[in-house]
C-alpha positions as CSV (number, residue, x, y, z in Angstrom):
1,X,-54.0,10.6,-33.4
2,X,-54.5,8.4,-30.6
3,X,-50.9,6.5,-30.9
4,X,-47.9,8.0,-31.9
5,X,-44.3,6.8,-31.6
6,X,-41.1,7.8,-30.9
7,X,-37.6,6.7,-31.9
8,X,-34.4,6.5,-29.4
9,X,-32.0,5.1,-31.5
10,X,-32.6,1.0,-32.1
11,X,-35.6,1.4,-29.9
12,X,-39.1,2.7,-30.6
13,X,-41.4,3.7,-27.7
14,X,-45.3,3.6,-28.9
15,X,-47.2,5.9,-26.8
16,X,-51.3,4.9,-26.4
17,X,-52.6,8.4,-26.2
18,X,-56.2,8.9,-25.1
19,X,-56.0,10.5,-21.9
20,X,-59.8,11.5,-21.8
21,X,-60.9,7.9,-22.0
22,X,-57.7,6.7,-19.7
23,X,-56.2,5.4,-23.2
24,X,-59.5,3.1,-23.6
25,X,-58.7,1.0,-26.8
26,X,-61.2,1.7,-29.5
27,X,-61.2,0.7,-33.4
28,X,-58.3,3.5,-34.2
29,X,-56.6,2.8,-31.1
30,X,-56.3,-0.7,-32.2
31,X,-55.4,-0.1,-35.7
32,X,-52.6,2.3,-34.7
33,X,-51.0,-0.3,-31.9
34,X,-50.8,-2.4,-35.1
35,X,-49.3,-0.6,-37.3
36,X,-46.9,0.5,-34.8
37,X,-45.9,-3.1,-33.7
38,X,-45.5,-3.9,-37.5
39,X,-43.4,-1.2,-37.9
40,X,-41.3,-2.4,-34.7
41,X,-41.3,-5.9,-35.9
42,X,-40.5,-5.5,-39.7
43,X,-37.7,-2.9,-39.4
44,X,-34.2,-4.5,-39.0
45,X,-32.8,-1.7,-37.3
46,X,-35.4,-1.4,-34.2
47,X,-33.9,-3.7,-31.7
48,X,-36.2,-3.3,-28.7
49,X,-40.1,-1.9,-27.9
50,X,-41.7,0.1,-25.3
51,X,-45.0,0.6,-25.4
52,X,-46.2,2.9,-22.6
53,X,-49.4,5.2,-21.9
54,X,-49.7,8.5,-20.9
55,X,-48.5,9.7,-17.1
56,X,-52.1,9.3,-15.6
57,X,-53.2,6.2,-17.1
58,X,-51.7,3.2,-19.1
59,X,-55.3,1.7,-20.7
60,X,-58.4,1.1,-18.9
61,X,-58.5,-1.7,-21.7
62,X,-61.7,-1.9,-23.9
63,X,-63.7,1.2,-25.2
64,X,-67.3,-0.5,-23.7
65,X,-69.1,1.9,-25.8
66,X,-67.1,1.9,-29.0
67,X,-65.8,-1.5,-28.9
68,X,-62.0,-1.9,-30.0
69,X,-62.4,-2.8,-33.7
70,X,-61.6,-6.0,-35.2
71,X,-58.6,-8.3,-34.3
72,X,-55.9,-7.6,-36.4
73,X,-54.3,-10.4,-39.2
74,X,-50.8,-10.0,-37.4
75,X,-52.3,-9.0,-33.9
76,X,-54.9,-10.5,-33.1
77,X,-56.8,-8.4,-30.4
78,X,-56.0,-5.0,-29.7
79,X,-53.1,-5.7,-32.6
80,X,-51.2,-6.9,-29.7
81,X,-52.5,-10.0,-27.9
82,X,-51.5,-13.0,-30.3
83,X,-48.8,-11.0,-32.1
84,X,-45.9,-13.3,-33.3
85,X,-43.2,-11.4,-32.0
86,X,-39.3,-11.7,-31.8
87,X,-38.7,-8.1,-31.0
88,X,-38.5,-7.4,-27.4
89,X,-41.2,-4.9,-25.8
90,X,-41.0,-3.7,-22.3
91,X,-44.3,-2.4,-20.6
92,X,-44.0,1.0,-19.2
93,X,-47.1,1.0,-17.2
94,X,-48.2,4.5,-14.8
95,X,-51.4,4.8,-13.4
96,X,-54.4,1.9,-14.2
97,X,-53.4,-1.2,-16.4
98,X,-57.1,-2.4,-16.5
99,X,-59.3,-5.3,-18.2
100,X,-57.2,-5.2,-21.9
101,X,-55.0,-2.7,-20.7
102,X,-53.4,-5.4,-18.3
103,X,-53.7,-8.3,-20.7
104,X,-51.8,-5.9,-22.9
105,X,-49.1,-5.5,-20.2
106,X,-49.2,-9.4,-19.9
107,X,-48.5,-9.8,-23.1
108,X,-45.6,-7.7,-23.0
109,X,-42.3,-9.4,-22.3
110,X,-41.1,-7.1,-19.3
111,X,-42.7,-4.8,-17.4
112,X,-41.4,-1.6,-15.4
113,X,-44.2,0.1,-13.2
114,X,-44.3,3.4,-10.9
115,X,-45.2,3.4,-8.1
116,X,-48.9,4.9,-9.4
117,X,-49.6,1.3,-10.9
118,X,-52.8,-0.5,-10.7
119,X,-53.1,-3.5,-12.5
120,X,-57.0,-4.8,-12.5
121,X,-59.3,-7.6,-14.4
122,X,-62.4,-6.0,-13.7
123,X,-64.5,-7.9,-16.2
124,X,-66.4,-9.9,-14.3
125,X,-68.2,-6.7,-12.4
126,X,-69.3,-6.2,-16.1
127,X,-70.8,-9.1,-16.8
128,X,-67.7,-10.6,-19.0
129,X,-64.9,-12.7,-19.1
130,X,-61.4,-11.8,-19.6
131,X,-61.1,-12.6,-23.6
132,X,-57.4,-11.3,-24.5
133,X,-55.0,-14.1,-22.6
134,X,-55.5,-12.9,-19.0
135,X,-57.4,-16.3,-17.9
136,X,-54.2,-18.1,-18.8
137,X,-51.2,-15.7,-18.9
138,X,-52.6,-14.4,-15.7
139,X,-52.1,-17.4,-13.7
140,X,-48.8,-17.8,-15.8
141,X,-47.4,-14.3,-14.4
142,X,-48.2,-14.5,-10.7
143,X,-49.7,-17.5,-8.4
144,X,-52.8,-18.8,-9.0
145,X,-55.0,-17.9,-6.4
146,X,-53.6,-14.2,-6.7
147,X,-55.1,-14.4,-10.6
148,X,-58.4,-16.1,-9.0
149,X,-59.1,-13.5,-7.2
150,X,-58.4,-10.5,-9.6
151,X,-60.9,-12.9,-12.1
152,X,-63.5,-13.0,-9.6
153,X,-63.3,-9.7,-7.5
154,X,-61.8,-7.5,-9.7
155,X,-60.0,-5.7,-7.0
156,X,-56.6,-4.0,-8.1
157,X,-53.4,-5.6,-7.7
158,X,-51.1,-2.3,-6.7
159,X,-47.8,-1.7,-8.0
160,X,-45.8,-2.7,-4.7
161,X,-48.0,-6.2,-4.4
162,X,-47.0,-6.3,-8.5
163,X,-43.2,-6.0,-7.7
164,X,-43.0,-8.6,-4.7
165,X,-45.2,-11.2,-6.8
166,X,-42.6,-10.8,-9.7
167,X,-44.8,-9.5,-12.1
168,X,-42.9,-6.3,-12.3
169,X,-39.4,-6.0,-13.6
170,X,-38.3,-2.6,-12.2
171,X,-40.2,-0.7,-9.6
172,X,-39.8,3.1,-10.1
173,X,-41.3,6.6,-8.5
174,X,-43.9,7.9,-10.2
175,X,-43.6,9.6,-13.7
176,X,-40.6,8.0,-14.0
177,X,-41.6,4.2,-15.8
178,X,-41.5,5.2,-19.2
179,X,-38.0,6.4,-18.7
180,X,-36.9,3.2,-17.2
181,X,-38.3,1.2,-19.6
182,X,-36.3,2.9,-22.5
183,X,-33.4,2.3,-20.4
184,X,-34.1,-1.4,-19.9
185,X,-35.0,-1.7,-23.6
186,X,-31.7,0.3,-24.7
187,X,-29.7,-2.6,-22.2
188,X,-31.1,-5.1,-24.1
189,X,-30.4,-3.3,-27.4
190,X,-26.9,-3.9,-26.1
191,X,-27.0,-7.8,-26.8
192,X,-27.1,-9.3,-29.7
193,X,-30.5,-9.0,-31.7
194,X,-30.0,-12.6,-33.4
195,X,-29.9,-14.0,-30.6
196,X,-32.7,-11.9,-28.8
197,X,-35.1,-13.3,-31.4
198,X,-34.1,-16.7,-31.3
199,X,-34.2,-16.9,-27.2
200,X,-37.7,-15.1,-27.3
201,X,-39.0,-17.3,-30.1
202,X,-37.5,-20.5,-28.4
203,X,-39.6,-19.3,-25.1
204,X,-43.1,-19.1,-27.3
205,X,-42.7,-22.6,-28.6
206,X,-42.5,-24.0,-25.2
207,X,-45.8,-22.3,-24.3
208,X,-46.9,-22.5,-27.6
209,X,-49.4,-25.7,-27.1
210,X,-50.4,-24.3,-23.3
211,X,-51.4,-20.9,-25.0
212,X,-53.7,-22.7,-27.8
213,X,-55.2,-24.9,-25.2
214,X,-55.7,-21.3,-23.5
215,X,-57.1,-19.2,-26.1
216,X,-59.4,-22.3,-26.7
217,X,-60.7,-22.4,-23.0
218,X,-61.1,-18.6,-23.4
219,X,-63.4,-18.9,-26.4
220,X,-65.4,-21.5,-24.4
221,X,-65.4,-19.1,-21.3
222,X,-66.8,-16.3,-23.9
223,X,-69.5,-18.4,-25.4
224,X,-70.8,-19.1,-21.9
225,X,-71.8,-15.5,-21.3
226,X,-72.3,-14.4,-24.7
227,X,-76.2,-13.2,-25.1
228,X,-76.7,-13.9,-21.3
229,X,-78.6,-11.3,-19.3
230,X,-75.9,-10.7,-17.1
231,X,-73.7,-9.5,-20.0
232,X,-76.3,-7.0,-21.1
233,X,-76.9,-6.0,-17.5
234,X,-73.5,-5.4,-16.9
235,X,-73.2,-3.4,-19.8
236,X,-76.1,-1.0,-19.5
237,X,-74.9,-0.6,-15.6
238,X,-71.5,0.4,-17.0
239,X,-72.9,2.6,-19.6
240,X,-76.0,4.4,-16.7
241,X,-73.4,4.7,-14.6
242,X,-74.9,2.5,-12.1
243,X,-74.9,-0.6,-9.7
244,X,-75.7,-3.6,-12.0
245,X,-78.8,-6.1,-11.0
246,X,-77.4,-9.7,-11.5
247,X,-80.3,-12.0,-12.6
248,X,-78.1,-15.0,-12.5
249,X,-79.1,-16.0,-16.3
């Protein structure tokens, strides 16, 4: 079982655990974060989300040699991505947030991190683009030329740098982030969840045209590289092990 959850009274902390692929999301992987966020979304008396990894890693995103299923009807990617939410979910992120795993964290409404956090978009050393909201909720969640160069270097963006930019909610020690965010999410639990919903759902319908404009421009972005030689190149490197040879085509 590669996600299981956990109950702490109106809160329910989903756990992505994979640890021998650094929580890489493949087709089970996805189908269980959906379920999960179902669950947390459809039951009246879950207040709050975390959704955290395991102490070494939160997600190194995609599974490149399984691939991570098909997007789910509530989900969308991952079954988290373009989920309709009104519940809140904190991030609880140790370790590598990489390529999905990030836009995962993005798509999260808060975010704690220890101090072992390394948040990445390593796509384009692959060959690929960023499908899953990072080439708009990236340059959304910190400044713009910090997201331009995590899209085009693909160097990591470490938990201290994460925290100062304002990405990060709470800055912990190490170990110790998926303990904060159950206490973050059990402070908000504290408020009022009709008017939780209704202030989160009031945030997604300002960005709510700015998000399909984005998801649009991401589809372009994807169709650009689709079948290229590059993609295929920077698969096969990925898969050998190996420094990719860009042909430019």
């Amino acid at each position: 079982m590669t996600i299981t959850t956990e109950r702490f009274g109106r809160v329910l902390v989903v756990r992505m655990e994979r640890p021998a692929r650094r929580n890489a999301i493949d087709p089970a992987m996805t189908a269980g974060l959906d379920a999960a966020l179902n669950e947390l979304e459809d039951d009246p008396d879950l207040w709050a989300g975390v959704l955290a990894g395991t102490p070494e890693a939160f997600s190194a995103g995609t599974d490149l040699v399984a691939g991570p299923g098909e997007p789910t009807a509530r989900g969308g990617n991952y079954g988290v991505v373009r989920r309709d939410r009104g519940t809140p979910l904190v991030a609880a992120v140790e370790g590598p947030a990489y390529g999905g795993g990030f836009e995962i964290v993005l798509a999260c409404d808060m975010v704690v991190a220890s101090r072992s956090a390394r948040f990445a978009l390593p796509e384009t050393a692959r060959g690929l683009v960023a499908n899953c909201g990072a080439l708009f909720r990236g340059p959304r969640a910190l400044p713009r030329n910090v997201a331009h160069e995590m899209l085009l270097t693909g160097a990591p963006l470490d938990a201290e740098r994460a925290w100062s930019l304002g990405l990060v909610n709470r800055l912990v020690e190490a170990g110790e982030a998926e303990a904060a965010a159950l206490e973050l999410a059990q402070r908000v639990c504290a408020n009022a969840p009709v008017a939780q919903r209704a202030s989160l759902r009031a945030v997604a319908a300002v960005f709510a045209e700015q998000d399909e404009r984005g998801w649009a421009a991401t589809d372009t972005a994807h169709a650009a590289i689709a079948g290229s030689a590059d993609m295929a190149e920077g698969i096969a490197a990925f898969r050998d092990k190996r420094d990719p040879r860009w042909v430019n085509r």
